[in-house]
DRENTORKOL-3810 file (N, C-alpha, C; in nm, 4 decimals):
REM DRENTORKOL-3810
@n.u->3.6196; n.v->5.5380; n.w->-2.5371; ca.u->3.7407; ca.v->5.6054; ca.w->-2.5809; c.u->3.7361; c.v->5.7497; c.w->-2.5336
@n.u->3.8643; n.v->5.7762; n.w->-2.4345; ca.u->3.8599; ca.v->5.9337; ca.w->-2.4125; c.u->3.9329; c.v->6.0012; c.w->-2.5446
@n.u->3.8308; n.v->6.1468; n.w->-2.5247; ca.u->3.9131; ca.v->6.2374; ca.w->-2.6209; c.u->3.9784; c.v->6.3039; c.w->-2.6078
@n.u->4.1029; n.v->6.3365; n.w->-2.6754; ca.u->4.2502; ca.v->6.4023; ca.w->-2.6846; c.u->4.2229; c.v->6.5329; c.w->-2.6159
@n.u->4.3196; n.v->6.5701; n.w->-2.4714; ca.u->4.2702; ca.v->6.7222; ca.w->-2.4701; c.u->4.3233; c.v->6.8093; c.w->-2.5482
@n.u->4.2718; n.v->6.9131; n.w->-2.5519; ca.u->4.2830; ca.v->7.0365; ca.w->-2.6310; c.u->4.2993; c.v->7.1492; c.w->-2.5368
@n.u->4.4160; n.v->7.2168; n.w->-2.6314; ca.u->4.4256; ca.v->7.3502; ca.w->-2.5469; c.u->4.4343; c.v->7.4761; c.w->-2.6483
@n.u->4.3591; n.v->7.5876; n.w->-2.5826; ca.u->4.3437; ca.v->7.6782; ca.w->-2.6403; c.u->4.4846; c.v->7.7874; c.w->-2.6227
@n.u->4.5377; n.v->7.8776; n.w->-2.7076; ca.u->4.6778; ca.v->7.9437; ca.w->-2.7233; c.u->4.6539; c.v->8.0092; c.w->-2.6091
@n.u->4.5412; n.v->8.0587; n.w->-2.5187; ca.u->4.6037; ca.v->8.1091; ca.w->-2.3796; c.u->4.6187; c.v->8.0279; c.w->-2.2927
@n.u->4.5420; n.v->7.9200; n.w->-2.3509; ca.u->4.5285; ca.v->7.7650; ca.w->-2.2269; c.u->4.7417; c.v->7.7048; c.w->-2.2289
@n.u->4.7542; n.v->7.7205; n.w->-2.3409; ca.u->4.9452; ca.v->7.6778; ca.w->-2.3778; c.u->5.0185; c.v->7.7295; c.w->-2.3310
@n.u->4.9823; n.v->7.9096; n.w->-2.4067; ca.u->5.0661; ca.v->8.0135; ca.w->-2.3392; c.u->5.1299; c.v->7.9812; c.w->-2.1805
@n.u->4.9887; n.v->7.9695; n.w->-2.0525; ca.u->4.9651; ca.v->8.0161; ca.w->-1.9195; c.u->5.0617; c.v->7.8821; c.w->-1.8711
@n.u->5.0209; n.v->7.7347; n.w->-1.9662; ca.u->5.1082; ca.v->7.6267; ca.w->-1.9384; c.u->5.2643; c.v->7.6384; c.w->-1.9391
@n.u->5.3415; n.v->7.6461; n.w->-2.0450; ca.u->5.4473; ca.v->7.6571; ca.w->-2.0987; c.u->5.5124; c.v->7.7801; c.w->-2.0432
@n.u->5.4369; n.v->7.8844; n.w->-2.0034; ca.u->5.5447; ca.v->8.0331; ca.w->-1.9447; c.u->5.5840; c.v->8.1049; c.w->-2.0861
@n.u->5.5099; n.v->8.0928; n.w->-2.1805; ca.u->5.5243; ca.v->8.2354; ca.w->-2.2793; c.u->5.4042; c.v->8.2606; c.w->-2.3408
@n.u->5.4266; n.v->8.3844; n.w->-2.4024; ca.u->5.3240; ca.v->8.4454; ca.w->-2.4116; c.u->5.2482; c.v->8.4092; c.w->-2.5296
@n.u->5.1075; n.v->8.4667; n.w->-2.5975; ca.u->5.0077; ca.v->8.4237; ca.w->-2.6666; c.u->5.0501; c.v->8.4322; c.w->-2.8158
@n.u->5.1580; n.v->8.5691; n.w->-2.7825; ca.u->5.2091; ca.v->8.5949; ca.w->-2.9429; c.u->5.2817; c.v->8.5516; c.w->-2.9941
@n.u->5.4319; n.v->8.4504; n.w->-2.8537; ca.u->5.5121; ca.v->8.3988; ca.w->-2.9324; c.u->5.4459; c.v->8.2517; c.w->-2.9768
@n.u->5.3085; n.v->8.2294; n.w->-2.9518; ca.u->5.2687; ca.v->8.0881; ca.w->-3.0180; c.u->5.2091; c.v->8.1359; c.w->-3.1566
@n.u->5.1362; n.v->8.2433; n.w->-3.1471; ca.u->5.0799; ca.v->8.3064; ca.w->-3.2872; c.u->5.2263; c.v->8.3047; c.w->-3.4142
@n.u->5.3652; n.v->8.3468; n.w->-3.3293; ca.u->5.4918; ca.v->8.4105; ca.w->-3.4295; c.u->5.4805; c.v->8.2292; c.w->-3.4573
@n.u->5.5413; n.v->8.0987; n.w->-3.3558; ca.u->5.5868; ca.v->8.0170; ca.w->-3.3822; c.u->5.5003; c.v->7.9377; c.w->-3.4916
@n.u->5.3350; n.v->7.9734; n.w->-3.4730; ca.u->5.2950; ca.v->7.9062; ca.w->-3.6067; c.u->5.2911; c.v->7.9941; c.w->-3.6869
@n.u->5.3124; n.v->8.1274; n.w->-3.7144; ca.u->5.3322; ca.v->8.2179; ca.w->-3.8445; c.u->5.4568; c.v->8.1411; c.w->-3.9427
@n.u->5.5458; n.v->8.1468; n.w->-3.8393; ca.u->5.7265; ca.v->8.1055; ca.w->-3.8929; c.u->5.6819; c.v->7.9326; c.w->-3.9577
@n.u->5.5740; n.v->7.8592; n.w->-3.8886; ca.u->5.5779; ca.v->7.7130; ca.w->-3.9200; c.u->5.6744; c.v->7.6005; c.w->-3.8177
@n.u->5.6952; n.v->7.6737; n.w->-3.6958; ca.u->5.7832; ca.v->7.6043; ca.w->-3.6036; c.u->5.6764; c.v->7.5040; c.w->-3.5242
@n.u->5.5767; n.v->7.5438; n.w->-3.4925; ca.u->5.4726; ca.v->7.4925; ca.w->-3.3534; c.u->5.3163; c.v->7.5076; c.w->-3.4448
@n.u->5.2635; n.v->7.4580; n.w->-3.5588; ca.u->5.1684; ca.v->7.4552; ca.w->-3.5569; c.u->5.0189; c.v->7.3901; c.w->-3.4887
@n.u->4.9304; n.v->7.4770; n.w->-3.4909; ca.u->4.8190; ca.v->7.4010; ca.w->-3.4155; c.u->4.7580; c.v->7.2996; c.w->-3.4471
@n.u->4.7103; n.v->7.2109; n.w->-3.4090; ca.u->4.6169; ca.v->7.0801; ca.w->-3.4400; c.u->4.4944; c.v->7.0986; c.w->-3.5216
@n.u->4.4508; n.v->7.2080; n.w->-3.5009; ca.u->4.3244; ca.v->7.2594; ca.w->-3.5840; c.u->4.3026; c.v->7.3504; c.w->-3.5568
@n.u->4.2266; n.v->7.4600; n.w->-3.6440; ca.u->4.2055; ca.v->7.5757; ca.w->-3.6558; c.u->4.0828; c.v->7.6300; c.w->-3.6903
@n.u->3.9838; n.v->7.6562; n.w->-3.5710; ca.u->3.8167; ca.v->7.6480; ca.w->-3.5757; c.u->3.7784; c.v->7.7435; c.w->-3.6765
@n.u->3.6844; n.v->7.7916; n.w->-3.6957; ca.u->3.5957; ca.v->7.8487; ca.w->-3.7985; c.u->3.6456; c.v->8.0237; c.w->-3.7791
@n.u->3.6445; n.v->8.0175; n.w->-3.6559; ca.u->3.6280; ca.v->8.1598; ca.w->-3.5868; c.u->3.8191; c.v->8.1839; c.w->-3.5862
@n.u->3.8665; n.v->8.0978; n.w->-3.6224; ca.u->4.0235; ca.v->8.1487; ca.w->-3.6478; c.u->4.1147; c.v->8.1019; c.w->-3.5205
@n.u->4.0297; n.v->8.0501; n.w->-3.3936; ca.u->4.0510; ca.v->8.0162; ca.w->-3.2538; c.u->4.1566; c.v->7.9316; c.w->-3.3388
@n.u->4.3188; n.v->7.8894; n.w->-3.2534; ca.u->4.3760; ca.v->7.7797; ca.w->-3.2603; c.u->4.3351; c.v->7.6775; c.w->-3.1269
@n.u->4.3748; n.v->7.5320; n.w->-3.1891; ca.u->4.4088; ca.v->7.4049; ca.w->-3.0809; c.u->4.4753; c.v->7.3500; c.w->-3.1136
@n.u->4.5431; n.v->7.3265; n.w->-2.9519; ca.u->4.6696; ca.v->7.2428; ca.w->-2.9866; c.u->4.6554; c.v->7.1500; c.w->-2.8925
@n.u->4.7219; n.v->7.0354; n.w->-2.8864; ca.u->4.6925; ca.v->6.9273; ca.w->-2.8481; c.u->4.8384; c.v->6.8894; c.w->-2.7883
@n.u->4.8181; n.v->6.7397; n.w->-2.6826; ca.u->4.9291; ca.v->6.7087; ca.w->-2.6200; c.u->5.0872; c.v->6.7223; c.w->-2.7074
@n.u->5.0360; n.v->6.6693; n.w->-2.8214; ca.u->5.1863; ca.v->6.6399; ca.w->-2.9016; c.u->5.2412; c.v->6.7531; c.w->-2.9255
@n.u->5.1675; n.v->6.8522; n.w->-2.9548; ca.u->5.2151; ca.v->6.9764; ca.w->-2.9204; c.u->5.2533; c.v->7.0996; c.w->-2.8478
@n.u->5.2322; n.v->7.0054; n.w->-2.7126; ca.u->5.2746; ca.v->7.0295; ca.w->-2.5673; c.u->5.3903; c.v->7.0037; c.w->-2.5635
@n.u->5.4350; n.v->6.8819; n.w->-2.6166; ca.u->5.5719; ca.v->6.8342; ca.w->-2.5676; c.u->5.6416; c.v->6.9052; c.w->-2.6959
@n.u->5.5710; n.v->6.9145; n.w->-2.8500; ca.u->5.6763; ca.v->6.9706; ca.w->-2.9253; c.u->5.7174; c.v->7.1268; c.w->-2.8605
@n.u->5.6322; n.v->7.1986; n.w->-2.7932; ca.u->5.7037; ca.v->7.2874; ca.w->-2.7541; c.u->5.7914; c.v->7.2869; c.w->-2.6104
@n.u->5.7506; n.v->7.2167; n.w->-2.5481; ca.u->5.8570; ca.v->7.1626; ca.w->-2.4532; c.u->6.0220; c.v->7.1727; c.w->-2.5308
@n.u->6.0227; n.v->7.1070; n.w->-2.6561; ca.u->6.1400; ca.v->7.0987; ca.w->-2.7103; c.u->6.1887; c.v->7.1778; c.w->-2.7503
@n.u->6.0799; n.v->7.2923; n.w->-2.8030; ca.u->6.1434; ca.v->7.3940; ca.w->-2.8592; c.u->6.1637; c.v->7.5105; c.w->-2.7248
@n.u->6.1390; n.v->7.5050; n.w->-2.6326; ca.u->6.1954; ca.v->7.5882; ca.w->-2.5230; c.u->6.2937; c.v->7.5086; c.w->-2.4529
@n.u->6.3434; n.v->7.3598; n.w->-2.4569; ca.u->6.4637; ca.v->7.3550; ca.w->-2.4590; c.u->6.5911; c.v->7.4023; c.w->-2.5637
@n.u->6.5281; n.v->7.3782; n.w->-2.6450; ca.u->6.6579; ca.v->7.4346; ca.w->-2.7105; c.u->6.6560; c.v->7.6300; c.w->-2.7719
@n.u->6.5181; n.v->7.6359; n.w->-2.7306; ca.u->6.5315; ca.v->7.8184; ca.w->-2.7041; c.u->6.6913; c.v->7.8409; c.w->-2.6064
@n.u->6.6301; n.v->7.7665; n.w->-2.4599; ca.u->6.7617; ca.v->7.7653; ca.w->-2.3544; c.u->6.8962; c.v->7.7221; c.w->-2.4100
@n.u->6.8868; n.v->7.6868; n.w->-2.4981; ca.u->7.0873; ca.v->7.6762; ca.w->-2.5331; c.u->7.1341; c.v->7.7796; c.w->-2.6046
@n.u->7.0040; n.v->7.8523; n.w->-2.6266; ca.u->7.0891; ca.v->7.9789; ca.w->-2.7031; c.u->7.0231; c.v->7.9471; c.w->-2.8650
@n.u->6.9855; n.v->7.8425; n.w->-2.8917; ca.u->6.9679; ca.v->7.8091; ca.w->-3.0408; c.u->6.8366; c.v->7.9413; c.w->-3.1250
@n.u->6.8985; n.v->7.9319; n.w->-3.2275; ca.u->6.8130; ca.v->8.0510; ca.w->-3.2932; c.u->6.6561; c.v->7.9261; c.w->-3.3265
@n.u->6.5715; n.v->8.0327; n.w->-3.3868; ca.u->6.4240; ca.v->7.9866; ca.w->-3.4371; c.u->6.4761; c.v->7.8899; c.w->-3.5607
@n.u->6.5648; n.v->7.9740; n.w->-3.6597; ca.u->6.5253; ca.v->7.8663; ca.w->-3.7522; c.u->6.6290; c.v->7.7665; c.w->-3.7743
@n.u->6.7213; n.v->7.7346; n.w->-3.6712; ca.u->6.8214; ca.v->7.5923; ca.w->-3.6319; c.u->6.6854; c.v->7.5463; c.w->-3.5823
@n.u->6.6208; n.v->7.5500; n.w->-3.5034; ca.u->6.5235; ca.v->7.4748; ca.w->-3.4490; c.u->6.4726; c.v->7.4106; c.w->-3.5102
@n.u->6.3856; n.v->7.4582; n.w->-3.5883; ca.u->6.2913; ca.v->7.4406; ca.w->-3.6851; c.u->6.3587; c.v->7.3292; c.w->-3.8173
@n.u->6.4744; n.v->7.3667; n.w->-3.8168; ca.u->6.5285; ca.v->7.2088; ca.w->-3.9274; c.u->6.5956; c.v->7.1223; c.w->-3.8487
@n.u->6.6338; n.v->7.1406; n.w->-3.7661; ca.u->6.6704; ca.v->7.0336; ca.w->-3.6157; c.u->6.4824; c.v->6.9169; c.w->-3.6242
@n.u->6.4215; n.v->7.0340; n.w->-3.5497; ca.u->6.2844; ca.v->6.9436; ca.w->-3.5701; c.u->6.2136; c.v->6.8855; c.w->-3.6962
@n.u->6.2512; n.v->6.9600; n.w->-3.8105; ca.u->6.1813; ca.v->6.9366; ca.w->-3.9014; c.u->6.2267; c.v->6.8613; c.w->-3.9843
@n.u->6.3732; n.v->6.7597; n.w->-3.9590; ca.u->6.4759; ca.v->6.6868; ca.w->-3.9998; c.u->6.3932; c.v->6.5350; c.w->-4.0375
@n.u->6.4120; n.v->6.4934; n.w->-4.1031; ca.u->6.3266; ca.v->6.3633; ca.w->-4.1176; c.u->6.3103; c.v->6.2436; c.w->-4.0456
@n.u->6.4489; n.v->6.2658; n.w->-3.9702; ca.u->6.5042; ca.v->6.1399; ca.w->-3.8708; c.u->6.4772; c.v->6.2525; c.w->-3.7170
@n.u->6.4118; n.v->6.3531; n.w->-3.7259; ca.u->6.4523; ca.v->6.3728; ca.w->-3.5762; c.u->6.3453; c.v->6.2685; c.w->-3.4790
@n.u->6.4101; n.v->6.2464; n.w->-3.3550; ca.u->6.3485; ca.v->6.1189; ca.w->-3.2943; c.u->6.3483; c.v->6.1962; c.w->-3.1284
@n.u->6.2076; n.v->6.2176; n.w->-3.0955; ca.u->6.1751; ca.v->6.3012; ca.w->-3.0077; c.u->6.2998; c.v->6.2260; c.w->-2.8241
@n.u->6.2646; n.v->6.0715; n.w->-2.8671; ca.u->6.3136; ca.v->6.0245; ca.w->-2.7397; c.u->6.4828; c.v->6.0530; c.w->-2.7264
@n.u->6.5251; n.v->6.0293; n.w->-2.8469; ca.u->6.6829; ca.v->6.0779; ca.w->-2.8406; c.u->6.6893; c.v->6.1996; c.w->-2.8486
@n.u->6.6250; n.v->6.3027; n.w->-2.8529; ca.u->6.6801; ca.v->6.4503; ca.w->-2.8414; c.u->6.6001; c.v->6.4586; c.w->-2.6752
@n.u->6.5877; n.v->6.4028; n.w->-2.6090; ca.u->6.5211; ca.v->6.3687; ca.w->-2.4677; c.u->6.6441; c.v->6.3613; c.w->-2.3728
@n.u->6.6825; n.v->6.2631; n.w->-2.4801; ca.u->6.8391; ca.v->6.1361; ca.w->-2.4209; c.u->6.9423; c.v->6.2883; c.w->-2.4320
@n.u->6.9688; n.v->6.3172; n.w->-2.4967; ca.u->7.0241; ca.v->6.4557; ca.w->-2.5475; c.u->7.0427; c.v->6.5598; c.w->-2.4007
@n.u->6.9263; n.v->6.6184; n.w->-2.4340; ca.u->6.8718; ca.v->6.7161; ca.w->-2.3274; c.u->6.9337; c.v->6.6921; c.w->-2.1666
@n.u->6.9004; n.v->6.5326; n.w->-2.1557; ca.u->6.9411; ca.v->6.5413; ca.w->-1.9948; c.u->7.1285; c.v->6.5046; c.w->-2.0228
@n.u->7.1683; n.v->6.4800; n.w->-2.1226; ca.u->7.3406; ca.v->6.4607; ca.w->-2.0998; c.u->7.3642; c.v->6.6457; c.w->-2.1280
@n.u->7.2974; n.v->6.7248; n.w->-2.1860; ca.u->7.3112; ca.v->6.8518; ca.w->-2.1668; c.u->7.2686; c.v->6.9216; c.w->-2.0385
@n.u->7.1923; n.v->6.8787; n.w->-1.9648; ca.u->7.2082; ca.v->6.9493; ca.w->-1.8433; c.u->7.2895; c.v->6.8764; c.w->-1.7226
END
């Protein structure tokens, strides 16, 4: 069994194209939290939270504020593949 990679908040940051602090603000606010949080305070985040921020820098791009986002995502029914389906009839 391989293990899940992990990325460290500059390893995300350098991925995604923003910076270290808006991942520090997005898990302050509770939008993008990390997968675990080592001893030493280091965050990791992991694939699923690759793509959750994928989502949330799509809909950064429509103009949408932080905290529409955040109950958009945090909706009980939100369903990653239909806001996918979404995304490409929006562009």
């Amino acid at each position: 069994m391989t293990q899940a990679k992990m990325y460290t908040v500059k390893q995300l940051s350098t991925l995604a194209g923003v910076s270290s602090r808006t991942l520090h603000y997005y898990d302050q606010i509770g939008l993008l939290k990390p997968e675990t949080v080592r001893a030493n305070g280091y965050r990791d985040y992991g694939d699923s939270s690759l793509l959750k921020l994928q989502q949330i820098l799509f809909y950064r791009e429509l103009d949408l504020p932080l905290e529409e986002i955040k109950k958009i995502m945090g909706h009980h029914d939100f369903d990653a593949l239909n806001a996918l389906h979404s995304h490409r009839k929006s562009l």
